[in-house]
N, C-alpha and C positions, 0 to 999 in steps of 0.2 A: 570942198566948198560947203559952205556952213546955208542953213536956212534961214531967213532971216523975217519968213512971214512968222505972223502971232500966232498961236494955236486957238482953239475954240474951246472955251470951256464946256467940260461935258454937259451939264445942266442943257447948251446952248444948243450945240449938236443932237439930245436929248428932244428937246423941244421941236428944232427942223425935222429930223427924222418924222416923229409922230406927225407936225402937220403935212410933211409929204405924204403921209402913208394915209390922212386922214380925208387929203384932195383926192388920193387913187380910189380909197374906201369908198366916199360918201356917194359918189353919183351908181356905183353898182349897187351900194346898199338898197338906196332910194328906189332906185328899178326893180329889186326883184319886191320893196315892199311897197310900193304903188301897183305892181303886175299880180303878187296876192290876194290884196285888197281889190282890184276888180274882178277879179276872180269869184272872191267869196261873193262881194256885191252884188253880181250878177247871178249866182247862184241860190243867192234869198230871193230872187225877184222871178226867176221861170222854174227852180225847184217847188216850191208850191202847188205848179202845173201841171206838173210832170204824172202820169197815174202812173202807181203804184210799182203794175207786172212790167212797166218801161222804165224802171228806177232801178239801177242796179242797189245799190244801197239794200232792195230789199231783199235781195240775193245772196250780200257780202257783208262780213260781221267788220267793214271800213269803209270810210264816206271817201268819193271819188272828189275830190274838188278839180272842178272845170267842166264837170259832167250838162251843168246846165248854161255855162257861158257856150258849150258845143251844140246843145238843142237849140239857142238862139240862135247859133250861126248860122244851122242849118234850117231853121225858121225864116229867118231873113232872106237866106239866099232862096228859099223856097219861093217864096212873094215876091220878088225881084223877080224872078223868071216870068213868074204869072204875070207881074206888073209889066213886063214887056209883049207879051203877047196879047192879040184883038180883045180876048175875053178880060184878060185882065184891065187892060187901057178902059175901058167900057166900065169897069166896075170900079177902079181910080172914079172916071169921071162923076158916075154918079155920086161917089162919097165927096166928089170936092164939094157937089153941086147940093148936096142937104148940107155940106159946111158952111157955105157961102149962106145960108140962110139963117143963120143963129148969128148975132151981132157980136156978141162979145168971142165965140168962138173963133167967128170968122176972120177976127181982126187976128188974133194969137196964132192962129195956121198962115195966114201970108203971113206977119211976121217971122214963123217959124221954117216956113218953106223959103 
């Protein structure tokens, strides 16, 4: 029994292949180079803060990237904790409460809250 469908010229086949491989590619590419790039981002912005003897960096002759995306985390979740507790809620308040008093701040925190 003979085949009677057309074949694909290679060029054609050529071309699908690549953009199959091109749909698989691009959304993994994208991820790990948006997931770097917040990485480093983050890392120019609490590496600055970081003193010195708490920098591995100044220990190891290679830069850790993520090291300061982790000091934020553990920052943040640091203050969230406090932020739920009496003393904390107490000391939220008062900072809402000099926010509330600056007009153009004020507007830009409820905006942003």
């Amino acid at each position: 029994m003979a085949d009677n469908t057309p074949r694909m010229p290679v060029a054609t086949r050529l071309r699908n292949n690549f953009l199959a491989g091109l749909i698989i590619c691009a959304p993994i590419a994208i991820t790990i180079w948006l997931t770097w790039t917040f990485i480093h981002w983050s890392d120019s912005w609490v590496r600055p803060y970081i003193p010195a003897r708490w920098n591995p960096e100044s220990y190891l002759n290679f830069a850790i990237p993520g090291f300061g995306l982790l000091i934020a985390v553990v920052l943040i979740t640091v203050v969230g904790f406090l932020g739920k507790n009496l003393i904390g809620q107490s000391i939220v308040r008062f900072g809402e409460s000099v926010v509330q008093r600056m007009p153009l701040v004020r507007t830009i925190y409820r905006s942003v809250k």
